[in-house]
C-alpha positions as a Markdown table, in Angstrom:
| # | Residue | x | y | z |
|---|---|---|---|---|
| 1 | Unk | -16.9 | -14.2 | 8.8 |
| 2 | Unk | -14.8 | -15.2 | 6.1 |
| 3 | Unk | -10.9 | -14.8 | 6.3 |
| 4 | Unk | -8.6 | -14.3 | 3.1 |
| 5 | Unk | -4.9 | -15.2 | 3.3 |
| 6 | Unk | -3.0 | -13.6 | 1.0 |
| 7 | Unk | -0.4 | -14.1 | -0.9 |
| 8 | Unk | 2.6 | -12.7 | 1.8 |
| 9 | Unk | 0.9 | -15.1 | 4.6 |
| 10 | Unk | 0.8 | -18.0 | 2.2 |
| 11 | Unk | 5.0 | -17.3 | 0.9 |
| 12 | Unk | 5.5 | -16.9 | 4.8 |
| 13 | Unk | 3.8 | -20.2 | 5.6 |
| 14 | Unk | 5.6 | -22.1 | 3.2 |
| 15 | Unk | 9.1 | -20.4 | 3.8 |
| 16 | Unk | 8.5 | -21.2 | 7.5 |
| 17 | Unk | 8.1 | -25.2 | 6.4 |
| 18 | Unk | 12.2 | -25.2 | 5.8 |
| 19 | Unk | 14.5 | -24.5 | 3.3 |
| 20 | Unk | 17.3 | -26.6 | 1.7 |
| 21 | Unk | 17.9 | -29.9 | 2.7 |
| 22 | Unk | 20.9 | -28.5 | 5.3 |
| 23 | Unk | 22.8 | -32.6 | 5.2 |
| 24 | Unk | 23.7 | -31.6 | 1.4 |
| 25 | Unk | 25.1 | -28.2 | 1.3 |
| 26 | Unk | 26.6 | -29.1 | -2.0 |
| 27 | Unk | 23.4 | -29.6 | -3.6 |
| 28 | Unk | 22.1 | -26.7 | -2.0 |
| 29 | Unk | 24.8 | -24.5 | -3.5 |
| 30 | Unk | 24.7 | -25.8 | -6.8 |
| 31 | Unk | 20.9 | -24.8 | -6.9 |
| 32 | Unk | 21.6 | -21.6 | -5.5 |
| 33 | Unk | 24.2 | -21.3 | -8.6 |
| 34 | Unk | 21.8 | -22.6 | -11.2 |
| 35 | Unk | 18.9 | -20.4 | -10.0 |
| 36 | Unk | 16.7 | -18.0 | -12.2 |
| 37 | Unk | 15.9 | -14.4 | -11.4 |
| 38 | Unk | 12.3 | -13.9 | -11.7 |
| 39 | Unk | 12.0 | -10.6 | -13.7 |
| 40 | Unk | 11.3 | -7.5 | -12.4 |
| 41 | Unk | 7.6 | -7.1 | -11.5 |
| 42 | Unk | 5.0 | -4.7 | -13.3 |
| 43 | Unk | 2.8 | -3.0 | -12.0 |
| 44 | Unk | 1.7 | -3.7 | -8.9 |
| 45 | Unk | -1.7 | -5.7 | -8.4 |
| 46 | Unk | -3.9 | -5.6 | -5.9 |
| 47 | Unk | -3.4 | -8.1 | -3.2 |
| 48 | Unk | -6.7 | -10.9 | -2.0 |
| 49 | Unk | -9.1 | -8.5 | -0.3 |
| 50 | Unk | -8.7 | -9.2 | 3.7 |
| 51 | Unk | -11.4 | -9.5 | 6.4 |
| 52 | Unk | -10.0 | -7.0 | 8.8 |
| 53 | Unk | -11.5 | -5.4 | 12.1 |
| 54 | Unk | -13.1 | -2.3 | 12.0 |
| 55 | Unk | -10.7 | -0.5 | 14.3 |
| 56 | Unk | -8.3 | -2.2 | 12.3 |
| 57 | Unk | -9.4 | -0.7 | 9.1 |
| 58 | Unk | -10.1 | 2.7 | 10.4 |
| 59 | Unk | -6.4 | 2.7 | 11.5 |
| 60 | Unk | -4.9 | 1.2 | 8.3 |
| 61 | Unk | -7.0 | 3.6 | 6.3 |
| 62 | Unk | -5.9 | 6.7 | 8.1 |
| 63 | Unk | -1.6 | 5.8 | 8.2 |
| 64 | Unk | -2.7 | 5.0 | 4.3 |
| 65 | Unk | -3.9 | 8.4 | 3.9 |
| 66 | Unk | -0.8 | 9.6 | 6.4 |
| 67 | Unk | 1.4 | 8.3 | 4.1 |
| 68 | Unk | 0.4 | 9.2 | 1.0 |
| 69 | Unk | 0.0 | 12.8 | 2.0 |
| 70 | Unk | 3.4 | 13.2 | 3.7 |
| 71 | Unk | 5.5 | 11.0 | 0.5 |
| 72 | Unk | 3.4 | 13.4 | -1.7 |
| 73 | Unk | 4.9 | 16.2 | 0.0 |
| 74 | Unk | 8.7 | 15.1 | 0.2 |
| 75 | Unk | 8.5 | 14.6 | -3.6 |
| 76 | Unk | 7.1 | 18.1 | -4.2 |
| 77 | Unk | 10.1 | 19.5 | -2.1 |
| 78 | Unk | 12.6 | 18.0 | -4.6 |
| 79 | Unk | 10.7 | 16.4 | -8.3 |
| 80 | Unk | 10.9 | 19.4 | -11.3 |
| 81 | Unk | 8.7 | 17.1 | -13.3 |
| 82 | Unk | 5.7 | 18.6 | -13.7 |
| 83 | Unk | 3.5 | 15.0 | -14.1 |
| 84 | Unk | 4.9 | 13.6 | -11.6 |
| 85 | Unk | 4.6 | 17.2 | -9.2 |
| 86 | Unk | 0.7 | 16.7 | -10.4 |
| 87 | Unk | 0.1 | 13.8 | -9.9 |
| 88 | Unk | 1.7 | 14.6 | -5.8 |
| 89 | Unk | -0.6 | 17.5 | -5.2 |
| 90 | Unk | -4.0 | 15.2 | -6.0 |
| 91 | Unk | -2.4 | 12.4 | -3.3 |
| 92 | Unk | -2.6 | 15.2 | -0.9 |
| 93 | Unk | -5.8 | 16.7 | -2.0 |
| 94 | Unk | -7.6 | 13.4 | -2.2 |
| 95 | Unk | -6.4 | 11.4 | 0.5 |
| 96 | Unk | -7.1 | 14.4 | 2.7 |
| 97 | Unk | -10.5 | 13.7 | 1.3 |
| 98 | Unk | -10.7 | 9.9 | 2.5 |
| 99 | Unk | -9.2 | 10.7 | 5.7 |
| 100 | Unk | -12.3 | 13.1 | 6.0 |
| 101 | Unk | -14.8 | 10.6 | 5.1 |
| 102 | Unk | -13.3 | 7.4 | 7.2 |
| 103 | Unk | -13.5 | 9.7 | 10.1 |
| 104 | Unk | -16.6 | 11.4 | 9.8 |
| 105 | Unk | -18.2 | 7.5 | 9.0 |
| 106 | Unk | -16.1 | 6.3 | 12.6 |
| 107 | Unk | -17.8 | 8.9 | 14.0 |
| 108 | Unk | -21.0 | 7.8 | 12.8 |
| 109 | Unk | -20.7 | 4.4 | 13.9 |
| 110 | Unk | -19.4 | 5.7 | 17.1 |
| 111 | Unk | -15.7 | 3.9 | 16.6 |
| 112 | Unk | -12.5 | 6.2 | 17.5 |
| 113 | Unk | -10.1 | 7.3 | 15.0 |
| 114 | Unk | -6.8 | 7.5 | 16.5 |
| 115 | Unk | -4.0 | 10.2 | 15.2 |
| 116 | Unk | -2.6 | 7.9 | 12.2 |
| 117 | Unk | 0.8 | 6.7 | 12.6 |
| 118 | Unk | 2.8 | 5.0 | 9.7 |
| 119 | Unk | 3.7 | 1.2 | 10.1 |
| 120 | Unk | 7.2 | 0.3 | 9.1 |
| 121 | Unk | 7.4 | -0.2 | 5.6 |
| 122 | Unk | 5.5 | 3.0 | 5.2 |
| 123 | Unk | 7.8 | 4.6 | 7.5 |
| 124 | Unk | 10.6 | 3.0 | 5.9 |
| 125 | Unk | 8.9 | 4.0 | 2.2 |
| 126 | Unk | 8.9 | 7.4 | 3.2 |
| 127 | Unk | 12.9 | 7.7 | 4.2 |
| 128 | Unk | 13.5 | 5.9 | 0.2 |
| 129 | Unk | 11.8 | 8.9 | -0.7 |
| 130 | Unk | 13.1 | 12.1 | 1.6 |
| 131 | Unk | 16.9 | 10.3 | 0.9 |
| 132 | Unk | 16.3 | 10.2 | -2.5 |
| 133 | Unk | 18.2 | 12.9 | -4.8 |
| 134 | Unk | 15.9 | 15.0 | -7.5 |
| 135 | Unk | 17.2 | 12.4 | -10.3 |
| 136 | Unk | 15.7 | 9.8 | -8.6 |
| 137 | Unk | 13.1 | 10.9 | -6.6 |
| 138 | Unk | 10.4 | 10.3 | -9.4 |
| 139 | Unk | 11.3 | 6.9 | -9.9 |
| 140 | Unk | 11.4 | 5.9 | -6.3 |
| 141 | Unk | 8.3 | 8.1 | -5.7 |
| 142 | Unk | 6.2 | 6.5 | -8.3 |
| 143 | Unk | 7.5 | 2.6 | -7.2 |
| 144 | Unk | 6.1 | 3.2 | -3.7 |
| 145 | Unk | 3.2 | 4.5 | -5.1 |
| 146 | Unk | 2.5 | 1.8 | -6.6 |
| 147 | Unk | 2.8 | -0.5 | -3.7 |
| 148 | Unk | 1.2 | 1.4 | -1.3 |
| 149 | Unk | -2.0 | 1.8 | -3.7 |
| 150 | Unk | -1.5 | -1.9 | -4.1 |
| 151 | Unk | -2.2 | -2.0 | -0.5 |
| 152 | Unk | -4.9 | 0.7 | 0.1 |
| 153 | Unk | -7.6 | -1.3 | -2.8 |
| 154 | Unk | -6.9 | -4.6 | -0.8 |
| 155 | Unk | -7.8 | -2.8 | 2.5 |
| 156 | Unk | -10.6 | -0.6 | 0.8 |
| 157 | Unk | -12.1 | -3.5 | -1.0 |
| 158 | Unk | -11.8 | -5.8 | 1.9 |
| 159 | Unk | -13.6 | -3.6 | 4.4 |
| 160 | Unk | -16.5 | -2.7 | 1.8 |
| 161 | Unk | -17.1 | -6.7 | 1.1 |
| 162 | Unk | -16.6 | -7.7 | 4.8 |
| 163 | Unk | -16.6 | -4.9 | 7.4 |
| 164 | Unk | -19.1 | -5.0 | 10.5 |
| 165 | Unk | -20.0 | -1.1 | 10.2 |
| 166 | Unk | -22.1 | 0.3 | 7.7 |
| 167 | Unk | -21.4 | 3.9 | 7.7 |
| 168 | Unk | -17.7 | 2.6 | 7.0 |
| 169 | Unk | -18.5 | -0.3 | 4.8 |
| 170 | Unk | -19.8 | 2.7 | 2.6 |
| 171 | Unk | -17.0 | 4.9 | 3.1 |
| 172 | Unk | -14.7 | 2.6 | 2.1 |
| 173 | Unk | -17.2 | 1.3 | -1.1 |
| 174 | Unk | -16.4 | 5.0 | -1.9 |
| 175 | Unk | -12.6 | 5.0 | -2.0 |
| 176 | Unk | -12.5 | 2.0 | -4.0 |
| 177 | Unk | -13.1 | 4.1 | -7.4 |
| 178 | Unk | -10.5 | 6.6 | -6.2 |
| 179 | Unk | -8.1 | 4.4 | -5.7 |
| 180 | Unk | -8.5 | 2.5 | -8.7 |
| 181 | Unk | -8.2 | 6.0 | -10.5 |
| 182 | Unk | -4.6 | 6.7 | -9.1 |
| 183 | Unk | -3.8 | 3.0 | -9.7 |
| 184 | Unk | -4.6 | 4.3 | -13.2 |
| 185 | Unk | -2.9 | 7.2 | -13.4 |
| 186 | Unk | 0.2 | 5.6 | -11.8 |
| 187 | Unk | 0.0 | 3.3 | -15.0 |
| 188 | Unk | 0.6 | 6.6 | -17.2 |
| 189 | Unk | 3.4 | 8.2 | -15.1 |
| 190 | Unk | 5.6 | 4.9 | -14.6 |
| 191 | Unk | 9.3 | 5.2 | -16.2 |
């Protein structure tokens, strides 16, 4: 079984060899001061498709799906603009969809799906967007969007190229093209 590291393990790795020389503050400083700010990303890429387990997958895949379906809603609750509003009603729709077909596919390879449950920067992508004000909401909205479809090819892809179950292997060779079609759509709606 092949593992991937992505780019977040390999920035972690390499933050975690030290820093600054700490015996020349000075020169640490004056770096600091002399610094350029990389510019503000575009869109979001995919990352490196990761191996991951298949419980693993079926639970990623389904707070995925939990997340996109409960940000779609708390935009809807506050966004007038009626892309943006369209755009939120096929996230629900379709990732209702893919929760559907990951879990019918567990089922078929006789693997549990547990109740989804958001990990932390969903959960903490998900306030941005229920604290945001209707000025802002679109933008914020459309940001995490990006980030967490970022996220869902890289799991989708990963699991279709490397997953142990083949009823889920195909379920997730399914999603793919959906995904890719939001991350395509996103690419219209951006600010």
């Amino acid at each position: 079984m092949k593992t991937w590291i992505g780019a977040a393990a390999i920035a972690a790795i390499v933050a975690g060899c030290g820093g600054p020389d700490t015996r020349d503050e000075e020169q640490a400083a004056a770096s600091a001061d002399t610094a350029v700010v990389a510019p503000e990303p575009g869109p979001a890429a995919a990352t490196p498709a990761q191996a991951v387990s298949t419980a693993d997958y079926v639970a990623q895949a389904g707070a995925g799906d939990l997340w996109e379906i409960e940000s779609s809603k708390a935009l809807l609750a506050k966004s007038k603009d009626a892309k943006v509003r369209a755009f939120a009603e096929m996230m629900i729709d379709n990732h209702g969809k893919s929760t559907a077909k990951v879990k019918a596919a567990a089922a078929s390879a006789g693997v549990e799906a547990p109740t989804p449950t958001l990990a932390p920067d969903q959960e903490k992508m998900l306030a941005d967007i229920k604290a945001a004000d209707a000025a802002g909401i679109d933008k914020i909205y459309l940001d995490h969007q990006k980030t967490a479809h970022g996220a869902a090819l890289a799991l989708h892809q990963g699991y279709a190229a490397s997953g142990e179950a083949v009823a889920l292997k195909q379920a997730a060779a399914e999603i793919v093209p959906v995904v890719e079609a939001h991350r395509a759509e996103l690419g219209k709606l951006a600010p």
